[in-house]
C-alpha positions as protocol buffer text, in pm:
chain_id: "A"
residue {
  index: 1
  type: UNK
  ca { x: 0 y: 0 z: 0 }
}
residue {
  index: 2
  type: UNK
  ca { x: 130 y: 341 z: -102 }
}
residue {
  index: 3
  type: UNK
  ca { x: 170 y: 564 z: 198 }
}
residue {
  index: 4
  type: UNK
  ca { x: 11 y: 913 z: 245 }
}
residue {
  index: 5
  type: UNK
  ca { x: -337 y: 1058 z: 189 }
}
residue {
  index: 6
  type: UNK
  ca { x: -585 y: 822 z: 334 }
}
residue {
  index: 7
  type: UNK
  ca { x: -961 y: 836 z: 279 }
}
residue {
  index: 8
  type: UNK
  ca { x: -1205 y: 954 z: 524 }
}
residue {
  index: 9
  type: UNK
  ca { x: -1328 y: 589 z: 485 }
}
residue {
  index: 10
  type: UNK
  ca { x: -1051 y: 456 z: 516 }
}
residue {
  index: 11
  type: UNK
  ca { x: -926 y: 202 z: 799 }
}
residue {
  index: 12
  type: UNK
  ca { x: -592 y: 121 z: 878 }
}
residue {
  index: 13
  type: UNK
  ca { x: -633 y: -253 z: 723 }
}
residue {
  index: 14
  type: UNK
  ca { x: -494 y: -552 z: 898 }
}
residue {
  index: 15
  type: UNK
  ca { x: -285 y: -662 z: 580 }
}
residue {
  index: 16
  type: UNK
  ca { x: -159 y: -359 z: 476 }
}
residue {
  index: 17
  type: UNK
  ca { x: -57 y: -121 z: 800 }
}
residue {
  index: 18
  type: UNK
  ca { x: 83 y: 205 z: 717 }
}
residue {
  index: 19
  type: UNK
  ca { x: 449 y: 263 z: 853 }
}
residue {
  index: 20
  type: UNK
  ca { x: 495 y: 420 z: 1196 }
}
residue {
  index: 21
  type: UNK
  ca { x: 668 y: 785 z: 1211 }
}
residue {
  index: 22
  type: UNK
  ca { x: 967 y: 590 z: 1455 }
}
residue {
  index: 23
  type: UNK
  ca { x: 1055 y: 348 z: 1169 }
}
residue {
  index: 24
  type: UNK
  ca { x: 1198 y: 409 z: 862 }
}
residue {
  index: 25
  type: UNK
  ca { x: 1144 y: 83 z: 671 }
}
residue {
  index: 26
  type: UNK
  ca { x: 747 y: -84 z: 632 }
}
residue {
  index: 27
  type: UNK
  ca { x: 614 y: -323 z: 842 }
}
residue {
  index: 28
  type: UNK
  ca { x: 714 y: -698 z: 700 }
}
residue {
  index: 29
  type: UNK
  ca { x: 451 y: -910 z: 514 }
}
residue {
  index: 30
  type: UNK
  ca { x: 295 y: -1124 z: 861 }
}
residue {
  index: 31
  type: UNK
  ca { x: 251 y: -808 z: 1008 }
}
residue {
  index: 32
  type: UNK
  ca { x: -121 y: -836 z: 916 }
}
residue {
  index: 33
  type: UNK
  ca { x: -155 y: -1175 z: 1045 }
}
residue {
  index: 34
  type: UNK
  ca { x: 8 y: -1095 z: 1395 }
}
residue {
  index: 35
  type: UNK
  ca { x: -241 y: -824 z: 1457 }
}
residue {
  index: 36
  type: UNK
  ca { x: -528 y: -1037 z: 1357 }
}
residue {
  index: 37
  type: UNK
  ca { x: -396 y: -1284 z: 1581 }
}
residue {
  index: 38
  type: UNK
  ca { x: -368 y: -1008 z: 1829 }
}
residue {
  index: 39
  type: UNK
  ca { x: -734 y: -907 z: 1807 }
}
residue {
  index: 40
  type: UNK
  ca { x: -829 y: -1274 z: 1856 }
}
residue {
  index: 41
  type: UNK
  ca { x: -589 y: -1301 z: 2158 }
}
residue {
  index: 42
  type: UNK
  ca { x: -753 y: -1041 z: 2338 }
}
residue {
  index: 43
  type: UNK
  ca { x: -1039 y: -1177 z: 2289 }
}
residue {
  index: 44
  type: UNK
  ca { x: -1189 y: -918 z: 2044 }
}
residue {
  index: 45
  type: UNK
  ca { x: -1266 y: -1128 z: 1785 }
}
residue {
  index: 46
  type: UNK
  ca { x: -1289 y: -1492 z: 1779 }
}
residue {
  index: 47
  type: UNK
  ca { x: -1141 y: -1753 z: 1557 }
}
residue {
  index: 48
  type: UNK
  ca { x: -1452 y: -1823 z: 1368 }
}
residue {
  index: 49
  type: UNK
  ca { x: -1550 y: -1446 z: 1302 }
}
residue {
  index: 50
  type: UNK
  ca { x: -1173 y: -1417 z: 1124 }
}
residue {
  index: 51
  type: UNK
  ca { x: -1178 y: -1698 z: 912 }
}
residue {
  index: 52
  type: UNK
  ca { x: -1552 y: -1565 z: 813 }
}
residue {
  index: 53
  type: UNK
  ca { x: -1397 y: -1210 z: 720 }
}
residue {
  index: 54
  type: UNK
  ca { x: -1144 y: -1402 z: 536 }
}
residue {
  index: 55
  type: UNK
  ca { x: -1383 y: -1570 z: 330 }
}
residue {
  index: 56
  type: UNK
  ca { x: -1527 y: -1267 z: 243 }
}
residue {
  index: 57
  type: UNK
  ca { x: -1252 y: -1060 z: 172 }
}
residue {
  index: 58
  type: UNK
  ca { x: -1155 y: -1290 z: -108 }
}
residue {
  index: 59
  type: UNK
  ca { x: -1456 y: -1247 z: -271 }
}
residue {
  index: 60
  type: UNK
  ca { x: -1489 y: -867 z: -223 }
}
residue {
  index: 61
  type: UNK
  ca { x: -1157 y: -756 z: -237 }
}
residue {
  index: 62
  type: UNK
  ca { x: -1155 y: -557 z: 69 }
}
residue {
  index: 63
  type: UNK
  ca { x: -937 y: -522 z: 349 }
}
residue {
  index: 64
  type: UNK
  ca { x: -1004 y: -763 z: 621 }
}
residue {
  index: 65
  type: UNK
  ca { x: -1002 y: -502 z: 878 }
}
residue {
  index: 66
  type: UNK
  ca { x: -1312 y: -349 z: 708 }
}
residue {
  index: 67
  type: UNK
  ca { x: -1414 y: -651 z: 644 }
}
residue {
  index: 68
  type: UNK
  ca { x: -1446 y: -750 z: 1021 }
}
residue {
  index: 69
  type: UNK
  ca { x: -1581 y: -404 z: 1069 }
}
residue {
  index: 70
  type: UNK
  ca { x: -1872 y: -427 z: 847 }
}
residue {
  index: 71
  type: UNK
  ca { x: -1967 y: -816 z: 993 }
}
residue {
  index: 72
  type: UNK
  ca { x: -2019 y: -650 z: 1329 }
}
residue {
  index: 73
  type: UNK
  ca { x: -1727 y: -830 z: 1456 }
}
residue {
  index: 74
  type: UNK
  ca { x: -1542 y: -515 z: 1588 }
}
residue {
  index: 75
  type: UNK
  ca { x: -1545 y: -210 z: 1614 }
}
residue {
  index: 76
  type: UNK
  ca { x: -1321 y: 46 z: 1420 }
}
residue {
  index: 77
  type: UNK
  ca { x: -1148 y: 210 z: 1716 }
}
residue {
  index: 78
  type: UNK
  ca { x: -1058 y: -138 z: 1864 }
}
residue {
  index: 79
  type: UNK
  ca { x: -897 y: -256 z: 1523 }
}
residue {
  index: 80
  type: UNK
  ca { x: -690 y: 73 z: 1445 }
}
residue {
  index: 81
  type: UNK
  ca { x: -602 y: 56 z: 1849 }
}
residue {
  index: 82
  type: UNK
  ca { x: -431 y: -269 z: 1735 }
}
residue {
  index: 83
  type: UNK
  ca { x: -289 y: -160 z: 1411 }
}
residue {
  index: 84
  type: UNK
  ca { x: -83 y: 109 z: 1665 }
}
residue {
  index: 85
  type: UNK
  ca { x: 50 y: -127 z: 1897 }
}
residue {
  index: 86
  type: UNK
  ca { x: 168 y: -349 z: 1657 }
}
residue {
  index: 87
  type: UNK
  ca { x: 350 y: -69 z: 1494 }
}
residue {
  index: 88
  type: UNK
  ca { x: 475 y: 103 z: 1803 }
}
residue {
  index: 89
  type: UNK
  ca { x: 208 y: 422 z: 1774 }
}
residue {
  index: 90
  type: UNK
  ca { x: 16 y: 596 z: 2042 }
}
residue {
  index: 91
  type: UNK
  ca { x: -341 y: 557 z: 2015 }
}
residue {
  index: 92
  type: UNK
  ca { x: -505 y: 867 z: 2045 }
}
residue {
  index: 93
  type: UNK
  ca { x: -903 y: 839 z: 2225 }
}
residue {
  index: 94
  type: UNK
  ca { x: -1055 y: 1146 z: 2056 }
}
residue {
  index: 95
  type: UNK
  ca { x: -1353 y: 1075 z: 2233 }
}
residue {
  index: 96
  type: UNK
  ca { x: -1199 y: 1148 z: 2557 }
}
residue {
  index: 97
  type: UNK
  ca { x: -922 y: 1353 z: 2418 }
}
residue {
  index: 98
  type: UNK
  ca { x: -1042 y: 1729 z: 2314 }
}
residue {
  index: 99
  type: UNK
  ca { x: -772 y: 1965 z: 2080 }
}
residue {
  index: 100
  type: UNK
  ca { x: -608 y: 2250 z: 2214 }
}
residue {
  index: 101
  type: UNK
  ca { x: -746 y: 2556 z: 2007 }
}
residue {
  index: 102
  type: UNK
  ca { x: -408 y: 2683 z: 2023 }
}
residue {
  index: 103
  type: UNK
  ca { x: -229 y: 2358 z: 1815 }
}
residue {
  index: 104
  type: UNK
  ca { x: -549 y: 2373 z: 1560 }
}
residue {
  index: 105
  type: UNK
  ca { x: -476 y: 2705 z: 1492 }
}
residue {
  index: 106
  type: UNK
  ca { x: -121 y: 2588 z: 1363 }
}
residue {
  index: 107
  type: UNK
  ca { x: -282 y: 2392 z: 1040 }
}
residue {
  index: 108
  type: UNK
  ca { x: -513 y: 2506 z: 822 }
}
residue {
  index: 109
  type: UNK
  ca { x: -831 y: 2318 z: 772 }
}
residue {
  index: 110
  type: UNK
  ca { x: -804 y: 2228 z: 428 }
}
residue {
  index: 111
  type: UNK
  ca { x: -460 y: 2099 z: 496 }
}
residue {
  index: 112
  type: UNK
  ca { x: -638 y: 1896 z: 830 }
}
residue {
  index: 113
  type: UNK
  ca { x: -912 y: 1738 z: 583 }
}
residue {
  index: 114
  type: UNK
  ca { x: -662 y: 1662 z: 309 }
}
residue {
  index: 115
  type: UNK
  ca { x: -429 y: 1445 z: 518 }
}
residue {
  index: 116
  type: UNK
  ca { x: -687 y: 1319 z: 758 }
}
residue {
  index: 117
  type: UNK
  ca { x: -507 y: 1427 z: 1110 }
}
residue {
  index: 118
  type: UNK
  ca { x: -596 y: 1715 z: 1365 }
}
residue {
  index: 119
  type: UNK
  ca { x: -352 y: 1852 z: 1629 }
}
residue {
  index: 120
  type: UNK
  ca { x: -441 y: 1800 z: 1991 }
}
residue {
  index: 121
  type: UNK
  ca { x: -148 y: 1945 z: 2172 }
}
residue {
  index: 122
  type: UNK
  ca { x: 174 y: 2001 z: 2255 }
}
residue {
  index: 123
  type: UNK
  ca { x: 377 y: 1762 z: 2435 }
}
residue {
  index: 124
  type: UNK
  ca { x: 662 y: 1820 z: 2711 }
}
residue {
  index: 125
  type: UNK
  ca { x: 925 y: 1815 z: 2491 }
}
residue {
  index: 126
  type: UNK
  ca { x: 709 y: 2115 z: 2325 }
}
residue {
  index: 127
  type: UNK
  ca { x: 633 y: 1918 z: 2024 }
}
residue {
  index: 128
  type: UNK
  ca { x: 272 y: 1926 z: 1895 }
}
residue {
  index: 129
  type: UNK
  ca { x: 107 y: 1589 z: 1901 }
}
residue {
  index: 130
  type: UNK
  ca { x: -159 y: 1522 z: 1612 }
}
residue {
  index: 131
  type: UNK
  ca { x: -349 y: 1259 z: 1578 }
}
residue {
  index: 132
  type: UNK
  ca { x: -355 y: 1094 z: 1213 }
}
residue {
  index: 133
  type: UNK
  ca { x: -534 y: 806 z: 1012 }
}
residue {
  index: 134
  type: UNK
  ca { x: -233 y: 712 z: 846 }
}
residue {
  index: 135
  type: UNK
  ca { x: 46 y: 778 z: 1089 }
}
residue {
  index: 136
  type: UNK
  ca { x: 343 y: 723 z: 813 }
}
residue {
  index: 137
  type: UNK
  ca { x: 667 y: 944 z: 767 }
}
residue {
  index: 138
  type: UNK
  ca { x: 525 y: 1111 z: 490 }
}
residue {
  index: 139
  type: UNK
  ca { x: 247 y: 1263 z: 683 }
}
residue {
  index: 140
  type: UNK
  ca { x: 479 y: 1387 z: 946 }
}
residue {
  index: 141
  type: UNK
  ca { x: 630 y: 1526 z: 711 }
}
residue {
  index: 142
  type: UNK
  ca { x: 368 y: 1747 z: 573 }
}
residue {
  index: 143
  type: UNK
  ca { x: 284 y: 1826 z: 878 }
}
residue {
  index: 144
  type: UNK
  ca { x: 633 y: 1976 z: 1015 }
}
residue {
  index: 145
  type: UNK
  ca { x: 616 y: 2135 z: 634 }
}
residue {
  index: 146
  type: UNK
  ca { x: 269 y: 2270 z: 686 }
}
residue {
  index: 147
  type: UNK
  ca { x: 303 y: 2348 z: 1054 }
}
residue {
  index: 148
  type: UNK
  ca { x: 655 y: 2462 z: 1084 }
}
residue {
  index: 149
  type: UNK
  ca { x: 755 y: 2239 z: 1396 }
}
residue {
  index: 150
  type: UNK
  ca { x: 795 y: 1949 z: 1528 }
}
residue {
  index: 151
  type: UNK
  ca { x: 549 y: 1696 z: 1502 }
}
residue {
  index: 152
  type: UNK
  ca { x: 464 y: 1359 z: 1660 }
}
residue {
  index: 153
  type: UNK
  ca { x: 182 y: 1138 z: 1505 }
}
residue {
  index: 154
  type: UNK
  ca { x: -64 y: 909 z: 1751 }
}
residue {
  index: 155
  type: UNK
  ca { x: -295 y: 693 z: 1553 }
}
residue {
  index: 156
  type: UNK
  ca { x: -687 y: 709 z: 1535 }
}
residue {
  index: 157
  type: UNK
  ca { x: -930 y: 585 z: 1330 }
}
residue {
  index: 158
  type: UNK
  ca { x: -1062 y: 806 z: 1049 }
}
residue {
  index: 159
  type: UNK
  ca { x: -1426 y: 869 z: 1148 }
}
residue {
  index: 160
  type: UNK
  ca { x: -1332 y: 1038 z: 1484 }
}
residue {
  index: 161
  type: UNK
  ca { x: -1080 y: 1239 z: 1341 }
}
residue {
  index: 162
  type: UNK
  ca { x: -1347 y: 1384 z: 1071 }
}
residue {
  index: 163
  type: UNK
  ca { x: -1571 y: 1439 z: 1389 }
}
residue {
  index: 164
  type: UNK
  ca { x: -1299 y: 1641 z: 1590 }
}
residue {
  index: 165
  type: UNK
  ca { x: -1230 y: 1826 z: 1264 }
}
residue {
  index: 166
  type: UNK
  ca { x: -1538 y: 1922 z: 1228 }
}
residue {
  index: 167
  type: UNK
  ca { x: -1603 y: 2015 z: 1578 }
}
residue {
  index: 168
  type: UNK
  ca { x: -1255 y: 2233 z: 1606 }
}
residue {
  index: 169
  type: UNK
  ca { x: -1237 y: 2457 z: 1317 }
}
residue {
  index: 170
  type: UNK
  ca { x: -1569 y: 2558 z: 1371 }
}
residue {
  index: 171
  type: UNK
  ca { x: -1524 y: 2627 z: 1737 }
}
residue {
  index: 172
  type: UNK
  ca { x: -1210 y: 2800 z: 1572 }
}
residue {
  index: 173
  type: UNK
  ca { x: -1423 y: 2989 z: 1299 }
}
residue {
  index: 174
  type: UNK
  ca { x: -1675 y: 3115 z: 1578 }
}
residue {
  index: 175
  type: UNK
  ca { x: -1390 y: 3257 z: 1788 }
}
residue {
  index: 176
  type: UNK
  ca { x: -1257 y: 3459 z: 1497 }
}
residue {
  index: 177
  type: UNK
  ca { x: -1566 y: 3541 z: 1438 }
}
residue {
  index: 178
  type: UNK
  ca { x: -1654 y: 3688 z: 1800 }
}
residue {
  index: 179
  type: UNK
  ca { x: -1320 y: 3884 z: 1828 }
}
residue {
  index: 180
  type: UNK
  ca { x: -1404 y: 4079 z: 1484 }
}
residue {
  index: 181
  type: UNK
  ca { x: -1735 y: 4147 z: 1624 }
}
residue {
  index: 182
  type: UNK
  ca { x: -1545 y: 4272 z: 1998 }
}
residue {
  index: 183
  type: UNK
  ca { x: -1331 y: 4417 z: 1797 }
}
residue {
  index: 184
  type: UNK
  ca { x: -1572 y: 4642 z: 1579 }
}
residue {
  index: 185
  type: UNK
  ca { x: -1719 y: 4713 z: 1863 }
}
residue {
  index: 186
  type: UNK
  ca { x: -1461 y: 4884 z: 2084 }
}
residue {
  index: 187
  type: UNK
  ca { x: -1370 y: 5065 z: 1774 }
}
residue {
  index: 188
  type: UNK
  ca { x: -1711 y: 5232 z: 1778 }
}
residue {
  index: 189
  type: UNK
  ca { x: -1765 y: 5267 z: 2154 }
}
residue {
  index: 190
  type: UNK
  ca { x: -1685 y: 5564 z: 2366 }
}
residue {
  index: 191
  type: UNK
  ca { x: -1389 y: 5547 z: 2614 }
}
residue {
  index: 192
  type: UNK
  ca { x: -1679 y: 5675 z: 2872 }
}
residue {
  index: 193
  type: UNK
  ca { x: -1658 y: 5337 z: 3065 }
}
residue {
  index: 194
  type: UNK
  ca { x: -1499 y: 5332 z: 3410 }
}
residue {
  index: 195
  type: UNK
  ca { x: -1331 y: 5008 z: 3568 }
}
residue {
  index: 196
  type: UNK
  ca { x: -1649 y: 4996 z: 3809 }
}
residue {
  index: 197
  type: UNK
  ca { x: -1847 y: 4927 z: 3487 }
}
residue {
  index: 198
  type: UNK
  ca { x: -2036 y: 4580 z: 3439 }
}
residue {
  index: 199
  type: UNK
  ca { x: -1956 y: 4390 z: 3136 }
}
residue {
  index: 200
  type: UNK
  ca { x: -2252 y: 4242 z: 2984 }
}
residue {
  index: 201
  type: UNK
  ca { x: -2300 y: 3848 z: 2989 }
}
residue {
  index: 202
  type: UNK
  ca { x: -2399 y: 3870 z: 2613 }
}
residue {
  index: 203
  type: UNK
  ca { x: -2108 y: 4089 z: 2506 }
}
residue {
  index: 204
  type: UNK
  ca { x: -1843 y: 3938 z: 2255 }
}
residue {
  index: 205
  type: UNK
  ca { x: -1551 y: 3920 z: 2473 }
}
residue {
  index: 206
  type: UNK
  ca { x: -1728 y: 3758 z: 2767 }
}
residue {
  index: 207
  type: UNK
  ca { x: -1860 y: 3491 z: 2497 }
}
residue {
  index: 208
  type: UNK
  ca { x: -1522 y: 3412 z: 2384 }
}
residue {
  index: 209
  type: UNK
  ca { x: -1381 y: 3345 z: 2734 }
}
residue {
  index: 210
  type: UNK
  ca { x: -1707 y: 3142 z: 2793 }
}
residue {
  index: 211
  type: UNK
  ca { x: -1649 y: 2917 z: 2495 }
}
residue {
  index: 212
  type: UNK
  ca { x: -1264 y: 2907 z: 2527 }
}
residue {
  index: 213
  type: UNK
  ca { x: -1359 y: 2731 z: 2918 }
}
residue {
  index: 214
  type: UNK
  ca { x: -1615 y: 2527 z: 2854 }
}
């Protein structure tokens, strides 16, 4: 499998895992079998439901990890989970995990969409962690292109990283969107408040620092 720009519908698939940012060669040919055996040894899948998916996936074509995905058998999050530790990537819960505005605000959102990753923050040796759907060297380096720093890649699957896309860079576009409107405003206003004065709940600037906490 050619490395790079992954499909929205895209999953990692369990015979052809992308290379991890901390290698520099691909993963060898039974690296699809010992994460299939790894999702059976943890009890994720059982022996029956993989030979099943195989059977199938020689007649459609498709990878076995959608395969498996589509029978019900697993979940996506649980087989791209797998795909990570067998390649020595983070996995990155974006359910649980929310991105800093900050780090979003370092990549544009066309770029975001186009390799299928979104920032989510920096990490203590100040580089910016971003989760990605295809965690391979070539998207890192993109990103430390696009981004201009440091980058280090966590794996998740594809549909959650649409969803925090989605959810981010319009949190990101109302924000810009409520400073111009501050902004207009104090251009306009006269200087005739004093420090006693009570800011309005409704104005701009209080609705920014609402949305940036909550």
């Amino acid at each position: 499998m050619a490395l790079g720009r992954r499909k929205a519908t895209e999953r990692p698939a369990l015979d052809e895992p992308s290379a991890p940012t901390t290698q520099s060669a691909a993963p060898s040919a039974g690296a699809g079998s010992a994460i299939a055996n790894l999702l059976v040894q943890r009890g994720l899948i059982s022996t029956e439901q993989l030979e099943a998916a195989k059977e199938r996936q020689g007649t459609s074509g498709k990878a076995l990890s959608d395969v498996l995905v589509e029978m019900g058998a697993i979940a996506e999050r649980d087989v791209v989970a797998a795909v990570g530790e067998q390649l020595g990537v983070p996995f990155a819960d974006l359910r649980r995990e929310a991105p800093d505005a900050e780090v979003v605000s370092l990549l544009k959102e066309a770029t975001a969409r186009e390799l299928l990753v979104i920032p989510l923050h920096r990490g203590e040796d100040n580089t910016v962690i971003v989760a990605a759907a295809d965690p391979s060297p070539e998207t890192a380096n993109k990103l430390r292109t696009a981004m201009k720093t440091a980058v280090t890649l966590h794996i998740a699957p594809s549909s959650d990283i649409e969803r925090a896309i989605n959810n981010a860079y319009r949190a990101l576009d109302s924000v810009g969107r409520l400073v111009e409107a501050f902004e207009a405003a104090e251009s306009s206003r006269h200087k005739t408040a004093t420090t006693a004065d009570v800011m309005p709940d409704d104005a701009p600037v209080v609705r920014i620092v609402n949305m940036l906490i909550s």
